[in-house]
CHARMM-style PDB file with segment names, atoms N, HN, CA, C and O in Angstrom:
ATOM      1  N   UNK     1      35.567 -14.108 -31.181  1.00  0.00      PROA
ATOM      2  CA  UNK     1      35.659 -15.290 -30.367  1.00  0.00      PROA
ATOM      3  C   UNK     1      34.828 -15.090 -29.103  1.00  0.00      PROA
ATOM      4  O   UNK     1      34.790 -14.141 -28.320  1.00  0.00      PROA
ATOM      5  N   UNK     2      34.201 -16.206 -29.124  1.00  0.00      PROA
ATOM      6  HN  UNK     2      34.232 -16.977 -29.760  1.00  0.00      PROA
ATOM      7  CA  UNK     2      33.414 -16.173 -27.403  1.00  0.00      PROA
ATOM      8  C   UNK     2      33.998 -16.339 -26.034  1.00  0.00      PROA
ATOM      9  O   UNK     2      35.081 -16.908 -25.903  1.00  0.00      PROA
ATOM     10  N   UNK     3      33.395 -15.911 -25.099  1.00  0.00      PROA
ATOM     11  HN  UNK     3      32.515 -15.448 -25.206  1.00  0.00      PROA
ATOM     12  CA  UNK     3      34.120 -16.146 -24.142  1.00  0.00      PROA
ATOM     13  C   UNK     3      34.379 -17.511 -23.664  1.00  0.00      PROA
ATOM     14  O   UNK     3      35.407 -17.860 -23.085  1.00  0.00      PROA
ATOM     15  N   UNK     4      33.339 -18.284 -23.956  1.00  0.00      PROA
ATOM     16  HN  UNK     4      32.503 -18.000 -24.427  1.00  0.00      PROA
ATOM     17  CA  UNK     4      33.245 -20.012 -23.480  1.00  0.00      PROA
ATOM     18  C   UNK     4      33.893 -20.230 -24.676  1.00  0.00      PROA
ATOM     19  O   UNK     4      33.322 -21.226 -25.120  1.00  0.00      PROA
ATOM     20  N   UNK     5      34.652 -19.936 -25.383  1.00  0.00      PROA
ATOM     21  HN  UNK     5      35.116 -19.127 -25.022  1.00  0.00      PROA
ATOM     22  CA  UNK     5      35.461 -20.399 -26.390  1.00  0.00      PROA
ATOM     23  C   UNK     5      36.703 -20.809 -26.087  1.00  0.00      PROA
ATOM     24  O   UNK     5      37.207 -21.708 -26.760  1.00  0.00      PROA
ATOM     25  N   UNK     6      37.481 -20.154 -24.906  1.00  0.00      PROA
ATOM     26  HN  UNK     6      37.071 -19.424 -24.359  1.00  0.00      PROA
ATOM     27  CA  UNK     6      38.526 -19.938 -24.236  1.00  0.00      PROA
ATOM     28  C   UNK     6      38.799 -21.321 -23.556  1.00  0.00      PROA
ATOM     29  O   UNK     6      38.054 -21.609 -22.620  1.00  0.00      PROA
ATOM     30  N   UNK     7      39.806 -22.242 -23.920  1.00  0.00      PROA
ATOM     31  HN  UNK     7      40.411 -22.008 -24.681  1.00  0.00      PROA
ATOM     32  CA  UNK     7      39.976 -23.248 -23.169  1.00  0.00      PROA
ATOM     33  C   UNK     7      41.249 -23.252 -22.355  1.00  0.00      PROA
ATOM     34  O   UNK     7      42.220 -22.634 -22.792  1.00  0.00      PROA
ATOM     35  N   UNK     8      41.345 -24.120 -20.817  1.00  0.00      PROA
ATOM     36  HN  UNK     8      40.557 -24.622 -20.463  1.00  0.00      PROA
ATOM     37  CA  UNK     8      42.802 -24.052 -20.476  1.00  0.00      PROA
ATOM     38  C   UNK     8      42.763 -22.958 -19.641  1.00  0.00      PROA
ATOM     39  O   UNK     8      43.877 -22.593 -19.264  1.00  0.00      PROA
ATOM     40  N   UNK     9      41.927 -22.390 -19.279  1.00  0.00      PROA
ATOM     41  HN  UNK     9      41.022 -22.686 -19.585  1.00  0.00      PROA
ATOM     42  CA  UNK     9      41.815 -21.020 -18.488  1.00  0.00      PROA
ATOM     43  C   UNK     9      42.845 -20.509 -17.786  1.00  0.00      PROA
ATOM     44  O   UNK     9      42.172 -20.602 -16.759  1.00  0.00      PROA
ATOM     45  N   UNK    10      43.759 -20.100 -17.433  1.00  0.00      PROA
ATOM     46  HN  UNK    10      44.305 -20.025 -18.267  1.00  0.00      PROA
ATOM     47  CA  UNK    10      44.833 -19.872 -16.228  1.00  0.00      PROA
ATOM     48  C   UNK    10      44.570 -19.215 -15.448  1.00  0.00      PROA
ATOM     49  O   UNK    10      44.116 -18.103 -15.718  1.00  0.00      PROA
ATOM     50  N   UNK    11      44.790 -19.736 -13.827  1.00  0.00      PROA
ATOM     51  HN  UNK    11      45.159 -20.639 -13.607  1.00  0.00      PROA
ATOM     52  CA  UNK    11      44.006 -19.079 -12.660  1.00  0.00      PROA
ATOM     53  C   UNK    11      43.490 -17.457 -12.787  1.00  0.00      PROA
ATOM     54  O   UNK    11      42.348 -17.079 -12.524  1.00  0.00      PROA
ATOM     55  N   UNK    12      44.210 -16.901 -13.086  1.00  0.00      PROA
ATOM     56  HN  UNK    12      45.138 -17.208 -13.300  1.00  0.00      PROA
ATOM     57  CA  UNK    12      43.805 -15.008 -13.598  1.00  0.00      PROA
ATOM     58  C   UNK    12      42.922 -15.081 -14.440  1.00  0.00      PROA
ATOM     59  O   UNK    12      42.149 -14.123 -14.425  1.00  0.00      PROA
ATOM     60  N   UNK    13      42.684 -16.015 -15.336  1.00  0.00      PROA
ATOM     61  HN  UNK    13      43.311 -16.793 -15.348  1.00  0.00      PROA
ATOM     62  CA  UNK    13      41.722 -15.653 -16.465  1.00  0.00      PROA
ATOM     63  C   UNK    13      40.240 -15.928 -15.942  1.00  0.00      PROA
ATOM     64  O   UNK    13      39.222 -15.278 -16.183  1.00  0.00      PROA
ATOM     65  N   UNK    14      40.463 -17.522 -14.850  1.00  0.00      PROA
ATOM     66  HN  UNK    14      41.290 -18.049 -14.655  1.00  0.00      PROA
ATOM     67  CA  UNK    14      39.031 -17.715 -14.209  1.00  0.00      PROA
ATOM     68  C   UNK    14      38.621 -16.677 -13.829  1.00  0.00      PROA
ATOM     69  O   UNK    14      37.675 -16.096 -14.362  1.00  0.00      PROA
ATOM     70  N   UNK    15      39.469 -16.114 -12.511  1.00  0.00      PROA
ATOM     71  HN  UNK    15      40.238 -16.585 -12.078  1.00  0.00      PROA
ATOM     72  CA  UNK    15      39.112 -15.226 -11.982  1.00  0.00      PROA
ATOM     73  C   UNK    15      38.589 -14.104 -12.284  1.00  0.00      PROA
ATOM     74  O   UNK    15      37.627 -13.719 -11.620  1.00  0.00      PROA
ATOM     75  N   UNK    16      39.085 -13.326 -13.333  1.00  0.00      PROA
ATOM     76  HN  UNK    16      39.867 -13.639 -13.872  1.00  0.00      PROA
ATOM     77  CA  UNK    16      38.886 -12.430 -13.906  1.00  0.00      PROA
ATOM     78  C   UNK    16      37.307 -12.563 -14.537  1.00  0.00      PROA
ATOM     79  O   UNK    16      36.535 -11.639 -14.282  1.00  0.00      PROA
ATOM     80  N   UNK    17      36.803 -13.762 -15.398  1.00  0.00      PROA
ATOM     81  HN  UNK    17      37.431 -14.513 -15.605  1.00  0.00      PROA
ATOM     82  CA  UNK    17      35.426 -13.929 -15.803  1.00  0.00      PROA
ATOM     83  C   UNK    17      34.365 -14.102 -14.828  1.00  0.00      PROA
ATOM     84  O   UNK    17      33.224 -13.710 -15.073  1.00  0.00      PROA
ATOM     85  N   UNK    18      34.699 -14.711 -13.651  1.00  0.00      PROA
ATOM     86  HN  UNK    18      35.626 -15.029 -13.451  1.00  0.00      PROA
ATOM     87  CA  UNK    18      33.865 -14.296 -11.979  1.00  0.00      PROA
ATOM     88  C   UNK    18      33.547 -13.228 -11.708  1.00  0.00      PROA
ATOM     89  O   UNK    18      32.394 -12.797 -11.685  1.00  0.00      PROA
ATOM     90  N   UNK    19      34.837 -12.481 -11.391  1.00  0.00      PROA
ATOM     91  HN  UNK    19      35.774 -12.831 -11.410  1.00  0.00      PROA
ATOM     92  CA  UNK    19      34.696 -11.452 -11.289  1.00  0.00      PROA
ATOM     93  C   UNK    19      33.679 -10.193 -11.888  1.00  0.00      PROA
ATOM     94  O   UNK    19      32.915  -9.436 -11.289  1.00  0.00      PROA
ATOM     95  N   UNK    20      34.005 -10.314 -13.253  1.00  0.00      PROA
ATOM     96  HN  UNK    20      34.626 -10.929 -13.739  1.00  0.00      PROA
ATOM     97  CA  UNK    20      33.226  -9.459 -14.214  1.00  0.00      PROA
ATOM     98  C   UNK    20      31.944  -9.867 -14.315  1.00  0.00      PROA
ATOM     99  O   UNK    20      31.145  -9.047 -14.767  1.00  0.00      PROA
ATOM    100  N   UNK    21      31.332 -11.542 -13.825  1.00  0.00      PROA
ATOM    101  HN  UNK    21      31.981 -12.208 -13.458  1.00  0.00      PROA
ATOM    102  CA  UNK    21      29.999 -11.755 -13.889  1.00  0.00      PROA
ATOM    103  C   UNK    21      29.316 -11.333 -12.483  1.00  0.00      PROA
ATOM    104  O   UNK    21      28.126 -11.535 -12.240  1.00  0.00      PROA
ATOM    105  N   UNK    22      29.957 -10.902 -11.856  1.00  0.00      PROA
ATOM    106  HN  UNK    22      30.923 -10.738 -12.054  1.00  0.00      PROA
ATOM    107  CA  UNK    22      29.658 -10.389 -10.618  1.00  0.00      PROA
ATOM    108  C   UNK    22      29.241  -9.317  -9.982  1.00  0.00      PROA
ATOM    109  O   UNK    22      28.538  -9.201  -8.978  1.00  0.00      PROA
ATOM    110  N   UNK    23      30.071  -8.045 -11.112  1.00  0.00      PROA
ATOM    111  HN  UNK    23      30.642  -8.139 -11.927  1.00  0.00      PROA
ATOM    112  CA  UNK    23      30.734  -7.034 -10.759  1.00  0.00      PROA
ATOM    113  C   UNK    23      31.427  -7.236  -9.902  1.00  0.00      PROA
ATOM    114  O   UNK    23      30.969  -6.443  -9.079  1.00  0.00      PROA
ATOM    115  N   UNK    24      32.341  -7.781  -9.359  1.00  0.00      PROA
ATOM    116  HN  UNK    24      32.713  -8.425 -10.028  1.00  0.00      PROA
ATOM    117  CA  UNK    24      33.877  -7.065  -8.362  1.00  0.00      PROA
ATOM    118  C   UNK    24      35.298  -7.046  -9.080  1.00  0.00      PROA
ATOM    119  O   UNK    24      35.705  -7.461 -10.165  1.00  0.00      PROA
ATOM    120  N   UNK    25      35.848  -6.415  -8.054  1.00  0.00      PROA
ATOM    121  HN  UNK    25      35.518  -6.078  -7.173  1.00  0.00      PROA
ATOM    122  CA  UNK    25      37.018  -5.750  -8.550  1.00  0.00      PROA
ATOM    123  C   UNK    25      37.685  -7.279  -8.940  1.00  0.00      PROA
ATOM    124  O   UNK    25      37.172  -8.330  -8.557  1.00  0.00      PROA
ATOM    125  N   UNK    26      38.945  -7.203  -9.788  1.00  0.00      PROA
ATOM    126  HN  UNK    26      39.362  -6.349 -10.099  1.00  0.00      PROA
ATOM    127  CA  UNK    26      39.835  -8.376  -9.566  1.00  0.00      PROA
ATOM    128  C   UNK    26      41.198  -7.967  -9.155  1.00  0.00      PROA
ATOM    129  O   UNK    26      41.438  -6.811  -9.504  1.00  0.00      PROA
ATOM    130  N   UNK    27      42.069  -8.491  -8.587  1.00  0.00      PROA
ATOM    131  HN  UNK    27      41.875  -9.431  -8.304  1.00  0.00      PROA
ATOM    132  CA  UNK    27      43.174  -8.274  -7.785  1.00  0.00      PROA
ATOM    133  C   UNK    27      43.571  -9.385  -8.121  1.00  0.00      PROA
ATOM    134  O   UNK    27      43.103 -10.414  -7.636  1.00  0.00      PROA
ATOM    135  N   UNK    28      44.905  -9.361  -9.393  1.00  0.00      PROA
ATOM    136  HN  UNK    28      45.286  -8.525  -9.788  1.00  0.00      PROA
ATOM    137  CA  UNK    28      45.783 -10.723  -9.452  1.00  0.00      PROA
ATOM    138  C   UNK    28      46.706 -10.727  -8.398  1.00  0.00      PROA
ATOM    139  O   UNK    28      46.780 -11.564  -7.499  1.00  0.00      PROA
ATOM    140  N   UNK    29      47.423  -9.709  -8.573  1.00  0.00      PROA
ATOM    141  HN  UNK    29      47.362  -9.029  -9.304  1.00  0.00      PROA
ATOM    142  CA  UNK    29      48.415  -9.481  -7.687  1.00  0.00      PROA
ATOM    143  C   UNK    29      48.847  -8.223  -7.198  1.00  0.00      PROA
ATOM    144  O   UNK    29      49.086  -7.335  -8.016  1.00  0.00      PROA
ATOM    145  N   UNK    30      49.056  -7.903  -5.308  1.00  0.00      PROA
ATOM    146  HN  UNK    30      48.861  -8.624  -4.644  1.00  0.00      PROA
ATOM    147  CA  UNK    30      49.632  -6.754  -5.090  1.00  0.00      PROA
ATOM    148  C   UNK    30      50.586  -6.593  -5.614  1.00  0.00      PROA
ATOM    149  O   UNK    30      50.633  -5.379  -5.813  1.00  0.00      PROA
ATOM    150  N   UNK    31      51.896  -7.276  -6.201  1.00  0.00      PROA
ATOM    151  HN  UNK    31      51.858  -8.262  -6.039  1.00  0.00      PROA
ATOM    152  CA  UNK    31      53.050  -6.936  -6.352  1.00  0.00      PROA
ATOM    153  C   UNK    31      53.602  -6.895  -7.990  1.00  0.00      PROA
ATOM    154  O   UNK    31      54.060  -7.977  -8.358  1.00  0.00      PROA
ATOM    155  N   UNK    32      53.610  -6.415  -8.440  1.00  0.00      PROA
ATOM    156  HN  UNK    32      53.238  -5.536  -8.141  1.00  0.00      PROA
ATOM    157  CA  UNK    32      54.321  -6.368  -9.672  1.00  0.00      PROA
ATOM    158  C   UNK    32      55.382  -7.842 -10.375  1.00  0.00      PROA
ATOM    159  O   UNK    32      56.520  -8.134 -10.006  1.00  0.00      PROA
ATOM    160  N   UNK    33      54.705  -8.417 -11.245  1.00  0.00      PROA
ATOM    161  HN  UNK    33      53.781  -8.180 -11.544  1.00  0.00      PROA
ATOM    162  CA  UNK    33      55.489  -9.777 -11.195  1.00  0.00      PROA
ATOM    163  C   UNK    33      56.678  -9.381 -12.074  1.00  0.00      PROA
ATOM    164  O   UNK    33      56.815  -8.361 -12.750  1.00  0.00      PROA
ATOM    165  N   UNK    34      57.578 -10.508 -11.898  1.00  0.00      PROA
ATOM    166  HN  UNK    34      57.467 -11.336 -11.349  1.00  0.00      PROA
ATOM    167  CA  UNK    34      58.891 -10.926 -12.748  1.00  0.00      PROA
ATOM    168  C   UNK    34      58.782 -11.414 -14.086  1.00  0.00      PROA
ATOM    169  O   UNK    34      59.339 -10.968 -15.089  1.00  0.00      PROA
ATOM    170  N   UNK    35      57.832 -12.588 -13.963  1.00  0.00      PROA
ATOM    171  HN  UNK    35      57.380 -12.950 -13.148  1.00  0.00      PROA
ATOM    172  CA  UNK    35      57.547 -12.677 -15.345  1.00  0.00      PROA
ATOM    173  C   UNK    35      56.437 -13.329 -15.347  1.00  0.00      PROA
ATOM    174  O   UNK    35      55.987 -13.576 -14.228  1.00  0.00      PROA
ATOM    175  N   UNK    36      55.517 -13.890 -16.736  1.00  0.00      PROA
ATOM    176  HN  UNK    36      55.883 -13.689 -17.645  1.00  0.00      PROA
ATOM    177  CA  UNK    36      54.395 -14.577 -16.710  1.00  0.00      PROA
ATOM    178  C   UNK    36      54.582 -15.799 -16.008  1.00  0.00      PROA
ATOM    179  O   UNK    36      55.556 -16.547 -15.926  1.00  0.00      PROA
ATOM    180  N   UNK    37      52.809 -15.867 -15.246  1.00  0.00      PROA
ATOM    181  HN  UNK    37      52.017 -15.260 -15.312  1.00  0.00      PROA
ATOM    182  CA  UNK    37      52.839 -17.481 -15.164  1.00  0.00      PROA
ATOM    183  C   UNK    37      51.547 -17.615 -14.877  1.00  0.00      PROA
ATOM    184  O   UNK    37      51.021 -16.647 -14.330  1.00  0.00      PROA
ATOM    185  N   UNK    38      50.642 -18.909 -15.181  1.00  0.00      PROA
ATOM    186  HN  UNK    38      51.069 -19.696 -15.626  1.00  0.00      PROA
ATOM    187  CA  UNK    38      49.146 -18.574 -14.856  1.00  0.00      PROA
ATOM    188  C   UNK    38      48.618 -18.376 -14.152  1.00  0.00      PROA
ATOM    189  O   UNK    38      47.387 -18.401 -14.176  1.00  0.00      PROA
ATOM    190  N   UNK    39      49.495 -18.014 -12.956  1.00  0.00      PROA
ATOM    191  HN  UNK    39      50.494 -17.994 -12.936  1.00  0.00      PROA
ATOM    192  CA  UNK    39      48.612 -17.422 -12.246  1.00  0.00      PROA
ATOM    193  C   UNK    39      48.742 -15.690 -12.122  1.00  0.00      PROA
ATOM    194  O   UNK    39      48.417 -15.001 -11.155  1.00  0.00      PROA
ATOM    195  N   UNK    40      49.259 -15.293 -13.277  1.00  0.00      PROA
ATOM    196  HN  UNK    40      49.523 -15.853 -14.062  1.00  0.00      PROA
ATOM    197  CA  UNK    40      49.009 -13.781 -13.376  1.00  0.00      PROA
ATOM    198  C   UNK    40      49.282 -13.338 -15.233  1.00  0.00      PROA
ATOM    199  O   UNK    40      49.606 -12.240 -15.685  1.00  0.00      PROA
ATOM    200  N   UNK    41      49.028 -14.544 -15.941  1.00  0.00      PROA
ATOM    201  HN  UNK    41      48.765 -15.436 -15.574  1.00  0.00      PROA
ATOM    202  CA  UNK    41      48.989 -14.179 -17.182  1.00  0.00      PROA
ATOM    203  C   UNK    41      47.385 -13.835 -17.693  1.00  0.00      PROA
ATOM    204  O   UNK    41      46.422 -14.260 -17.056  1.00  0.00      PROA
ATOM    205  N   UNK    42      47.264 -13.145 -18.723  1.00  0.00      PROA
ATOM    206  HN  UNK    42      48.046 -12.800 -19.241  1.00  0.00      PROA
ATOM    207  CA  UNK    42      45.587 -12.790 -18.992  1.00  0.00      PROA
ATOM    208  C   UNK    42      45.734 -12.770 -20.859  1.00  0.00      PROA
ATOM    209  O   UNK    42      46.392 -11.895 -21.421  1.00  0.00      PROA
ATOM    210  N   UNK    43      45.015 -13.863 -21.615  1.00  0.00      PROA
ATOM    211  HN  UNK    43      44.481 -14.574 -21.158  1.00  0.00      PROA
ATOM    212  CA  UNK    43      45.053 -13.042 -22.758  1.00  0.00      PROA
ATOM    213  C   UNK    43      44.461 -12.532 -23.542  1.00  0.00      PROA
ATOM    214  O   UNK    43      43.314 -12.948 -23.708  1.00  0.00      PROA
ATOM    215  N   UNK    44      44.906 -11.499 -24.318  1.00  0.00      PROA
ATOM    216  HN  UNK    44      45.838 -11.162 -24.183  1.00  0.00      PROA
ATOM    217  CA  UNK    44      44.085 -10.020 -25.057  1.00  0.00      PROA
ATOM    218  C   UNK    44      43.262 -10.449 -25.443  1.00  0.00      PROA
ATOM    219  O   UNK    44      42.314  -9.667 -25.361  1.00  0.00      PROA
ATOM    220  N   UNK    45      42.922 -11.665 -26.032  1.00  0.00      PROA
ATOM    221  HN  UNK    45      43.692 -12.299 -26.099  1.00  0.00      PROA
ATOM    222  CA  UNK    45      41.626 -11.865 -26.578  1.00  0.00      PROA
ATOM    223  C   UNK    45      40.726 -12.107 -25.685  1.00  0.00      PROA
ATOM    224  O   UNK    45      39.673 -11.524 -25.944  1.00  0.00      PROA
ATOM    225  N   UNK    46      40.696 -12.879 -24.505  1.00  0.00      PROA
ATOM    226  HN  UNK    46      41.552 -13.352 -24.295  1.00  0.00      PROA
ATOM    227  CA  UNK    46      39.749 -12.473 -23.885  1.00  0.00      PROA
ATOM    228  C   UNK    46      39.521 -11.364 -23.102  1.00  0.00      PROA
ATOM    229  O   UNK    46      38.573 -11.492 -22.328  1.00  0.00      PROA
ATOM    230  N   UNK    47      40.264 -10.030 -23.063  1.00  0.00      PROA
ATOM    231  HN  UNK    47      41.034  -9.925 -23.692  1.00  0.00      PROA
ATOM    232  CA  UNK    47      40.402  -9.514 -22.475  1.00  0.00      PROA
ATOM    233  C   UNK    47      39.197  -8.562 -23.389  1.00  0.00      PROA
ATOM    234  O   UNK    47      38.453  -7.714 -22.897  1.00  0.00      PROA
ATOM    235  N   UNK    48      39.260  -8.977 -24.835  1.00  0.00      PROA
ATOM    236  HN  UNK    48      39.865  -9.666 -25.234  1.00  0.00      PROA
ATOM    237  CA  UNK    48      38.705  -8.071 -25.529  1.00  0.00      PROA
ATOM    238  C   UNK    48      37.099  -8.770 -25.887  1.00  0.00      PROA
ATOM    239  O   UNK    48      36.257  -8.049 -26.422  1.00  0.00      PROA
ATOM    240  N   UNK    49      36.875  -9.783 -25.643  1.00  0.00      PROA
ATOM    241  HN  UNK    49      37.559 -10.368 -25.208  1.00  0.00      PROA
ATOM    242  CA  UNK    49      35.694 -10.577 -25.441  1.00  0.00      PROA
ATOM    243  C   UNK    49      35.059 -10.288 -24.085  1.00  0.00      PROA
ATOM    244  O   UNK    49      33.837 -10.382 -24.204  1.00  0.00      PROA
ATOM    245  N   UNK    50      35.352 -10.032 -23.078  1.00  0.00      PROA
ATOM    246  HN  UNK    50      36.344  -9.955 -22.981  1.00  0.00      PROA
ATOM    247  CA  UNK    50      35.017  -9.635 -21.785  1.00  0.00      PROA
ATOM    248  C   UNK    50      34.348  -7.657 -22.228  1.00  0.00      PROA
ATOM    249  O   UNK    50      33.307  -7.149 -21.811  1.00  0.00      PROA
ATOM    250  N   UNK    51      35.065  -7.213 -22.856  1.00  0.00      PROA
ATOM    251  HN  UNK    51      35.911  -7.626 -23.195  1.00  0.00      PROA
ATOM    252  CA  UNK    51      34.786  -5.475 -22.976  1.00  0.00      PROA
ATOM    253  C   UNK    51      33.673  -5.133 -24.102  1.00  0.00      PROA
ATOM    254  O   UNK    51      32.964  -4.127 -24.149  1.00  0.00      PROA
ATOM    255  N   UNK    52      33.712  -6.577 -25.276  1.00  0.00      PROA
ATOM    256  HN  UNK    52      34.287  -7.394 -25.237  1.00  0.00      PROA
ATOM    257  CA  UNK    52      32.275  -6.353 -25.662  1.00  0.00      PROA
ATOM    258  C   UNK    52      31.471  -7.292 -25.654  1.00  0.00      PROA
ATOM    259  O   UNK    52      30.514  -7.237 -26.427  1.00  0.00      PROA
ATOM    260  N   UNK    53      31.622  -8.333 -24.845  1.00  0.00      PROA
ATOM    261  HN  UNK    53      32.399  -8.378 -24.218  1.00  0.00      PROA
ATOM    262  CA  UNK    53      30.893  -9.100 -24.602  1.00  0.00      PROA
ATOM    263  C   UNK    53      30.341  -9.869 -25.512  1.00  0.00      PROA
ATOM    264  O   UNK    53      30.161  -9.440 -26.652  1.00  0.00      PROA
ATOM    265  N   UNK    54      29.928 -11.337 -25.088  1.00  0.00      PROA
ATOM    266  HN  UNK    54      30.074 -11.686 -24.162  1.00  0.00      PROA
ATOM    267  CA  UNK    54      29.605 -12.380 -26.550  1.00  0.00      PROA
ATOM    268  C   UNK    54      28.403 -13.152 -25.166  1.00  0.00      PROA
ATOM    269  O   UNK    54      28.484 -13.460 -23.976  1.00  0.00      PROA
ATOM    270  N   UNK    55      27.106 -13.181 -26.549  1.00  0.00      PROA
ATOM    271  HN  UNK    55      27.041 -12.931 -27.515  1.00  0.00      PROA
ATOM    272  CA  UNK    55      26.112 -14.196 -25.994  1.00  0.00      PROA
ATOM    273  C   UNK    55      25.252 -13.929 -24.750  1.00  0.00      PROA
ATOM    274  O   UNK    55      24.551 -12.922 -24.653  1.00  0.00      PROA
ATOM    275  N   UNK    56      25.314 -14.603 -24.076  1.00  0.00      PROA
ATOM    276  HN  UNK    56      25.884 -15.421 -24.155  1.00  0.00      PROA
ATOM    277  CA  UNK    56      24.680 -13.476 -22.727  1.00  0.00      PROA
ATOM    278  C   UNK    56      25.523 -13.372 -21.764  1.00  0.00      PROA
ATOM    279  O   UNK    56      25.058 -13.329 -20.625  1.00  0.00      PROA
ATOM    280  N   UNK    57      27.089 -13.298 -21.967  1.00  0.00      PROA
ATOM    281  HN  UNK    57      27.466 -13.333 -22.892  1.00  0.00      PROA
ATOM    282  CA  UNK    57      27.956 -12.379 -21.151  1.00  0.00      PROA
ATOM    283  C   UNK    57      28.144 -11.164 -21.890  1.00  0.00      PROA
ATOM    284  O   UNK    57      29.191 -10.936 -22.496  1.00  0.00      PROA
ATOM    285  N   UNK    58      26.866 -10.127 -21.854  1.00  0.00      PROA
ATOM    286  HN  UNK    58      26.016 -10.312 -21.361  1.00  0.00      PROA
ATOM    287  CA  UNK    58      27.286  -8.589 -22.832  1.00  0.00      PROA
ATOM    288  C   UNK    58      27.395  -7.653 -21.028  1.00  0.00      PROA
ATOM    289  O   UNK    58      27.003  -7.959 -19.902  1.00  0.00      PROA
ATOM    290  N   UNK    59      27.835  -6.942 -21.373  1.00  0.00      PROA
ATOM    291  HN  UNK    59      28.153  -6.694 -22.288  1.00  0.00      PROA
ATOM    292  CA  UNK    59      28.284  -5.729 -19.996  1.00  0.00      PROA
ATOM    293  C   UNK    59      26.638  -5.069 -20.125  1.00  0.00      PROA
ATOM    294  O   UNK    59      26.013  -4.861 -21.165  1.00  0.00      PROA
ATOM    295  N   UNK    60      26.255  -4.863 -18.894  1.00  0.00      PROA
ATOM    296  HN  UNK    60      26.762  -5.032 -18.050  1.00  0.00      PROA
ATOM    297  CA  UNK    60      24.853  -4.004 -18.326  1.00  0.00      PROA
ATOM    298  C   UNK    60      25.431  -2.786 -19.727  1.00  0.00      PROA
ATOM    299  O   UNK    60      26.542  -2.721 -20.254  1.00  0.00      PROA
ATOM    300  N   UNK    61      24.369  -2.078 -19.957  1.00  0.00      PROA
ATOM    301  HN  UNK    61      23.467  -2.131 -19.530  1.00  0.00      PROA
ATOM    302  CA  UNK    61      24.514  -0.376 -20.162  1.00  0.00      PROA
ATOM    303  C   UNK    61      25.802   0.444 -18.990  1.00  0.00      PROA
ATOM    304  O   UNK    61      26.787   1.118 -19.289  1.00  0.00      PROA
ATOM    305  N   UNK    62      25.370   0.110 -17.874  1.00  0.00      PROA
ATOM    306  HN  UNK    62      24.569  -0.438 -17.630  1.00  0.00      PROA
ATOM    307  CA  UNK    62      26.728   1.120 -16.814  1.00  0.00      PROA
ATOM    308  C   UNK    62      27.308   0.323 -16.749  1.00  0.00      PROA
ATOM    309  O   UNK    62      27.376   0.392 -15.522  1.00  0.00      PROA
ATOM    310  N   UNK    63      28.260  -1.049 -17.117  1.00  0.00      PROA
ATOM    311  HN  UNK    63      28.204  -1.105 -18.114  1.00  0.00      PROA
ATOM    312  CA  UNK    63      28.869  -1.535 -17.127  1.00  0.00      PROA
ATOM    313  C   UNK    63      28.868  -2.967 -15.936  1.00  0.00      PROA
ATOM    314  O   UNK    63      27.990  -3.063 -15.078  1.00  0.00      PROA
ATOM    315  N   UNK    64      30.113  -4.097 -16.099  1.00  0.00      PROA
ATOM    316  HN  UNK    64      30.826  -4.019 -16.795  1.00  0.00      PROA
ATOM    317  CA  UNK    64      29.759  -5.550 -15.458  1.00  0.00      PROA
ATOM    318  C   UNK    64      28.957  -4.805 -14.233  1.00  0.00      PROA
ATOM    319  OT1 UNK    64      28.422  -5.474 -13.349  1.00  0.00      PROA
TER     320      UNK     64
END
């Protein structure tokens, strides 16, 4: 699956694809949450589309 495949994004997930087109760090949250919610849910599939990359979001050689 591609990454622009991903619809519905939840605030962590935007962030997180900024981030990585950027290189910077991402920081959902200092604190350890209670339970999911979009703004600190992420899911595996894109998590795993981001690490090998699809299309011309692939990671540099040394990485985002």
């Amino acid at each position: 699956m591609k990454i622009d495949d991903f619809k519905d994004l939840t605030h962590a997930e935007d962030k997180l694809i900024k981030n990585c087109s950027n290189g910077s760090d991402t920081i959902i949250s200092k604190e350890r949450p209670e339970e999911g919610s979009p703004n600190n849910t992420i899911r595996a599939g894109l998590i795993r589309a981001l690490l090998l990359g699809t299309g011309e979001r692939t990671p540099r050689p040394e990485g985002w």
